[in-house]
Residue, then its C-alpha position, 0 to 999 in steps of 0.5 A: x641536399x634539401x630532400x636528403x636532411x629532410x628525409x634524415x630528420x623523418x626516416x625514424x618515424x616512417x614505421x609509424x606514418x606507415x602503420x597507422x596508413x596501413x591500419x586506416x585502409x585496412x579498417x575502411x576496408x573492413x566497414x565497406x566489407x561488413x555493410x556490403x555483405x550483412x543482411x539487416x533484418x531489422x533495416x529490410x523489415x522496417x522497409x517493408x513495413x513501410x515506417x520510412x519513406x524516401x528509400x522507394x522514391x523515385x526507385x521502385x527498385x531500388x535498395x529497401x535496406x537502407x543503403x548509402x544512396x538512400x538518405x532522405x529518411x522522414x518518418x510516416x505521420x498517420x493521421x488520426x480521424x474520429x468518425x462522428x457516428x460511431x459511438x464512443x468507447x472509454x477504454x478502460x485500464x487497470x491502475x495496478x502495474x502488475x496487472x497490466x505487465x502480467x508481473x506474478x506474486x511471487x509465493x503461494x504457500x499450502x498446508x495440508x491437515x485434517x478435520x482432527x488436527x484444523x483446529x489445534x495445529x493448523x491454527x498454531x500455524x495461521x497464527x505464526x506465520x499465515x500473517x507473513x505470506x501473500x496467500x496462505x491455504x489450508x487443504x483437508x479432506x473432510x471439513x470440521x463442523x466449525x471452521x476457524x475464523x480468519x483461515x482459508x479452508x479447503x475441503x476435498x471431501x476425502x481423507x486419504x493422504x494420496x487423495x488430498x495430495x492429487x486434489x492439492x496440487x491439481x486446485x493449484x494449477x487450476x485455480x492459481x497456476x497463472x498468478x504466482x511464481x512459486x508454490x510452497x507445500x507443507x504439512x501442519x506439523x511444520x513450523x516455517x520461518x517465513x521471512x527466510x522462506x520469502x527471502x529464498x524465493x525472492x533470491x530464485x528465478x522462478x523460469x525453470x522447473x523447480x522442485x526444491x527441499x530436503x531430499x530423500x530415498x525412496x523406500x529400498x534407496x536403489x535409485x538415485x532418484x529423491x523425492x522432497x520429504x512433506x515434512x519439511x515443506x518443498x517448493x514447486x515452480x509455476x512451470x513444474x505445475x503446468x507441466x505436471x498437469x496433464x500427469x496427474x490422472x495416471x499417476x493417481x491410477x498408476x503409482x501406488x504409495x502410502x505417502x503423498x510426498x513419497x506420491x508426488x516425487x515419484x510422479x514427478x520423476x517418472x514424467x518430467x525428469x525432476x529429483x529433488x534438489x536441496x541447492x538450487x541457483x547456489x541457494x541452499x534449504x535448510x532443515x532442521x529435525x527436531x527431538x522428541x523432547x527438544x527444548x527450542x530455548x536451549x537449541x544453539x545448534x547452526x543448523x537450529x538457527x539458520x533452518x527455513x522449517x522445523x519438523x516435527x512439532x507435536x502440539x500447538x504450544x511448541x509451535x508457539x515457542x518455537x515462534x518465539x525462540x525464531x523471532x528472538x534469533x531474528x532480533x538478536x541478528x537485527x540488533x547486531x547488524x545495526x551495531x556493525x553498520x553503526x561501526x561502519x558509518x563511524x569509521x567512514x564518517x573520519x574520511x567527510x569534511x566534517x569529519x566524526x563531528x558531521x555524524x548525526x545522532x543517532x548514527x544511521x537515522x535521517x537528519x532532523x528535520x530543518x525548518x524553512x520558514x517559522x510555520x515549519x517549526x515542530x513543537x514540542x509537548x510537555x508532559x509529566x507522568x501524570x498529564x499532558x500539556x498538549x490535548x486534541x480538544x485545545x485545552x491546555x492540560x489533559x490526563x496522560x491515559x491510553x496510548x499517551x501513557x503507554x508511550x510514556x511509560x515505555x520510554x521512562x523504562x528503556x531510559x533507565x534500561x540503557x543508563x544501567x547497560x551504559x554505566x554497570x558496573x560502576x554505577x546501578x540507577x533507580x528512578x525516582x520521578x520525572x522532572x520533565x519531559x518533552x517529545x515531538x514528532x519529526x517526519x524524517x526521524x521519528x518520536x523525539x524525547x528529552x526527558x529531566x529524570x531524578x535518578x537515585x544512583x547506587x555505587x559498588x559499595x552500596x553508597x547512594x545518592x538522587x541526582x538528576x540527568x538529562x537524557x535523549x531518546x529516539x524512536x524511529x520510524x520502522x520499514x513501511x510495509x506493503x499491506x495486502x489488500x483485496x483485488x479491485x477494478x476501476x469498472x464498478x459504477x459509482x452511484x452519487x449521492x448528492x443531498x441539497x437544502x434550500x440553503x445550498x441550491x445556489x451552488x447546485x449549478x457549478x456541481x452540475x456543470x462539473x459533472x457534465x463536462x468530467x463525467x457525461x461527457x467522457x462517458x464515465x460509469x457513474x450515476x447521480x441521485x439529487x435528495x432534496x430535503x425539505x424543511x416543514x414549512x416549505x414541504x407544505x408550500x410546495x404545491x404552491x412554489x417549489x424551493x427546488x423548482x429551479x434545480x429540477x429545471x436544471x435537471x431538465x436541461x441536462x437530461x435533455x442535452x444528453x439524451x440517454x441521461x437520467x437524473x433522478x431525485x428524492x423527496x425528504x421532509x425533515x427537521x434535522x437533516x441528520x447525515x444518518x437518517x438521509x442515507x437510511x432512505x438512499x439505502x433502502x431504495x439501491x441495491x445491496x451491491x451498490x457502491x456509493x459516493x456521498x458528496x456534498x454541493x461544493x464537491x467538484x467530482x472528476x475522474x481521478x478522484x472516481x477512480x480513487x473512490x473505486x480502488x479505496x472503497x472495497x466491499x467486507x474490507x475498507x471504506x473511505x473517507x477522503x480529505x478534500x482540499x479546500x481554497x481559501x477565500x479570494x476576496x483575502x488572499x487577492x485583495x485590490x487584484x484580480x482573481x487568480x485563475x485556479x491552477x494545481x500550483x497556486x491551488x496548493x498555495x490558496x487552501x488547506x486540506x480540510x480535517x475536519x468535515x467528514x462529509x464526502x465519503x465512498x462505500x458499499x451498501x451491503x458495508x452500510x447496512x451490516x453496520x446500521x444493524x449493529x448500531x439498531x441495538x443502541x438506537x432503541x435506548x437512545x432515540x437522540x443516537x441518530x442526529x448525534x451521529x454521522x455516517x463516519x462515526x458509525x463504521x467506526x464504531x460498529x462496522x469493524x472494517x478499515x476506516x481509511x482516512x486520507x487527503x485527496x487533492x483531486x477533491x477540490x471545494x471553492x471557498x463557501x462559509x457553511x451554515x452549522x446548525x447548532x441541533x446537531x451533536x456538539x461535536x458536529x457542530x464544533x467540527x463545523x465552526x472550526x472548517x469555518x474559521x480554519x478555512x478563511x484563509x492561511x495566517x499569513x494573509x489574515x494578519x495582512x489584512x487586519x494590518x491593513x484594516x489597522x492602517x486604514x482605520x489610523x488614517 
């Protein structure tokens, strides 16, 4: 009775009991089937690769695939052993990500033009558009007598349009075959849209054969087959290119046209196969013709406004308006993209906790920037249209002029611009005067303004009167870009130049020291000079005692403990040891190549801040002068405790980034030179120039290179009081006493120790 009501209560659930024991055997079944017959190849090439042990052990036979008796897997350690003898060898890898993952740029873009038209048309184009793109080329056959400045000619050295085509496109498979993606052509009478152009490409995947443009017959139009018109631009794949080259001799012998794009399509047909295709990957190129006698600021047409080129454009000034018609379209679309995403943000900012009281003004920019503690607070500037109340030299009121004006005045006018837009009909203003005004930069947003305008305000019918209106204004910080700079490795040698006075040879050690153990040691390529400046007085006593004996003793040492180092020096008998005048005498005795590191006693040099000075340092481009980090004194910050060892992390909290000393600097000899000789005019009336002056003053007013001026964390200077010598310039010497006085250390720490000087001094 027991077993039957048991099996009654059960029986309905004897179909899934069932199933699921069905399942389970069946799956079990399944894996011991699957792991018996799979063979693993990535399990047997580990085995025979020999990176587990434990699966041979005991069993030379046994299973090298890792089967279930085979579980005791421990992973092989090699011991890594460095023989004594062999020299050693610093590897040297590029820091440009790209180049080590061989990531290609992505377009190359060339116009093709003549020896009549270089200077008109294909200027109209360098002016346009060259700006936008990575690489920009201009191909002619015959090069005119003056080049213009700032474009990158090359000259075939024939004129036939067939000739130029061939010598194109082979000098870009040769010379640029293995650096970019993407290769775009276009004739001199073209204008191209280039953010649209770059944005084409970047939606493409460039691994297959592309031959992309608007498609034409071929004179007589029997074959299907189309070539891309020159006029309009094409774009050519890397792949394309490579695969074309071993064509392009017979199809220069074989195929006869008058076109080169006619040429080139018919080449490209007849060996690869290839038609010119207008949609590639659901991307489209779009083309516009455009009139004889077209207007581009009456042109409304979709096919106008959403084409990548326009062709033909006779004369350099409709290349122009057509810029300008193309930008304007571009900002009309900006603004009302912003619009709508100022819409969106608005709706949804109802669905957040705070609901349309949390959305920040203006809608769609960062948040302010909230303080932390009370030496956060950003201060705002008081101006008026006349002065300004915050001036770089710390006096209290200065005249509004240059830059400062030209902001000024910009924001008065988009103030009363925008009050206008926002109350016409009804109400027309005119500005009277500003009240006052304030601005303050906050890095999160922008420029901030508040500005007190009286208004003289206009209604309907014609009734006036002045009132006075607060308004807020905002300019935010734009999309950072990526400038193109010239390719540079971390191979060159950096030659250190190290000037030192009797003052400063107590501290000749600890640099010695630094760069022993961050530079000979690790083999780095990097040279050093010591320039030892003598006053007068002890140049005619170092017969007798040489100030420098000590250092040059050091010297010595080194050089003795590494035995292929040499570590020349430099005698300099002057007065005033004017920055200028020492490096005259470095310059004259180095090569034009030679890419100098100016340092100073206090310098710790390493390798990342070397390497830094490598890559920011660029011959004919940019000099750099970077901004060290200088500690504050210990004997403040650490009174009644034992110093604290110096680690990044208490180093950010015990300094300051020095702004004001421009002593370290790197730059190339060959820069150096060029502008002492633009300089060589102005030394001739005023012979005082030179110790008014040093050496980051001077490429900032005659080289014409990028002055690249940026803090260095690498750089780090101990805590040493400068002695400022009052014969040079005001400026100089100024600069001097505020590095002084600025790097004593932070607020904070010097009110607690006049704090407790008061204190002690109460008692």
């Amino acid at each position: 009775m027991r077993i039957s009501s048991f099996l009654a209560v059960f029986r309905p659930a004897f179909p899934l009991i069932l199933g699921l024991s069905l399942g389970c055997s069946l799956s079990l079944l399944m894996v011991s089937w699957t792991q018996g017959d799979t063979f693993d190849s990535c399990g047997d090439e580990l085995g025979n690769r020999g990176l587990f042990l434990g699966s041979n052990r005991g069993d030379p036979h046994g299973d090298q695939r890792g089967g279930p008796g085979n579980e005791d897997f421990q992973p092989r350690i090699i011991p890594y052993h460095k023989d004594p003898n062999k020299p050693h060898k610093k590897v040297l890898r590029t820091r440009y990500i790209h180049t080590e993952l061989g990531i290609r740029e992505r377009l190359l873009v060339g116009v093709l033009t003549s020896r009549a038209t270089l200077n008109t048309l294909a200027v109209a184009v360098n002016r346009t558009v060259a700006h936008h793109f990575h690489r920009t080329f201009f191909f002619t056959g015959l090069r005119s007598s003056k080049v213009p400045h700032g474009m990158t000619v090359v000259a075939h050295g024939d004129d036939r349009p067939v000739w130029l085509m061939y010598e194109t496109v082979r000098y870009l498979h040769q010379h640029y075959g293995l650096d970019y993606d993407c290769f775009f052509l276009a004739q001199d009478d073209t204008y191209m849209q280039a953010e649209r152009l770059a944005e084409l490409v970047g939606h493409l995947s460039m691994g297959q054969d592309l031959y992309m443009g608007r498609s034409e017959e071929f004179i007589g139009g029997e074959e299907r087959a189309r070539y891309c018109h020159g006029g309009y631009g094409y774009l050519l794949s890397r792949s394309l290119l490579a695969r074309l080259q071993p064509h392009l001799d017979t199809c220069r012998n074989d195929i006869l046209s008058v076109r080169p794009d006619e040429w080139l399509g018919r080449c490209i047909i007849d060996y690869l196969g290839l038609s010119c295709v207008e949609v590639h990957q659901d991307m489209t190129y779009r083309s516009f013709e455009l009139g004889k006698k077209a207007d581009p600021e009456r042109e409304d047409s979709a096919q106008f406004k959403n084409a990548f080129t326009v062709h033909p454009v006779s004369e350099p000034s409709l290349m122009y308006r057509l810029h300008k018609r193309f930008s304007q379209i571009e900002l009309d679309w900006t603004y009302l993209k912003i619009q709508q995403l100022q819409v969106q943000i608005n709706n949804l900012s109802e669905l957040t906790p705070e609901g349309k009281v949390g959305a920040i003004w203006p809608i769609g920019v960062n948040p302010p920037f909230m303080p932390k503690t009370r030496f956060e607070v950003i201060n705002w500037e008081y101006f008026t249209e006349e002065h300004i109340y915050s001036c770089s030299d710390n006096t209290p009121k200065c005249e509004l002029r240059g830059a400062n004006w030209a902001d000024v005045s910009a924001v008065l006018e988009t103030a009363v611009k925008h009050l206008n837009e926002h109350y016409q009909p009804q109400l027309r203003f005119k500005k009277r005067r500003l009240l006052n005004g304030y601005r303050r930069f906050d890095p999160t947003r922008g420029m901030e303004y508040v500005l007190d305008l009286a208004l003289e305000a206009f209604t309907q019918k014609g009734h006036s009167q002045v009132i006075a209106k607060r308004v807020s204004l905002l300019r935010p910080l734009s999309t950072i870009e990526i400038i193109p700079m010239p390719y540079v490795t971390e191979a060159t040698r950096v030659q250190v130049i190290l000037p030192v006075t009797a003052r400063e040879q107590d501290f000749v050690g600890n640099f010695l020291d630094m760069y022993a153990m961050n530079t000979l040691d690790t083999h780095d390529n990097v040279l050093l000079t010591f320039l030892f400046v003598y006053d007068p007085f002890d140049a005619q006593r170092v017969s007798q005692s040489d100030v420098f004996a000590g250092i040059k003793a050091m010297i010595g040492e080194v050089e003795k403990r590494y035995g292929d180092v040499r570590i020349p020096w430099i005698s300099v008998k002057t007065e005033v040891p004017s920055q200028v005048k020492l490096m005259d005498i470095i310059s004259k005795k180095h090569p034009v190549d030679t890419l100098f590191f100016l340092a100073s006693v206090w310098t710790e040099v390493n390798a990342d801040f070397l390497n830094r000075c490598r890559m920011n340092a660029i011959s004919n481009w940019q000099v750099f002068f970077p901004t060290h980090f200088q500690e504050f004194s210990k004997t403040i910050l650490y009174r009644d405790q034992q110093t604290m060892a110096s680690f990044p992390a208490e180093a950010l909290r015990g300094g300051r980034f020095d702004r004001h000393v421009f002593e370290e600097a790197c730059f190339y000899n060959t820069d150096y030179m060029a502008s002492r000789t633009k300089m060589a005019a102005d030394i001739l009336d005023n012979d005082e120039l030179l110790q008014s002056m040093d050496v980051y003053e001077i490429f900032v007013r005659y080289s014409g290179l990028h002055v690249f001026r940026a803090v260095e964390p690498a750089l780090v200077q101990k805590y040493v009081r400068r002695a400022c010598n009052p014969r040079f310039s005001e400026d100089i010497y100024h600069r001097c006493v505020l590095s002084n006085l600025e790097g004593l250390a932070s607020r904070s720490h010097l009110a607690m120790a006049l704090f407790e000087q008061e204190q002690a001094n109460s008692t």
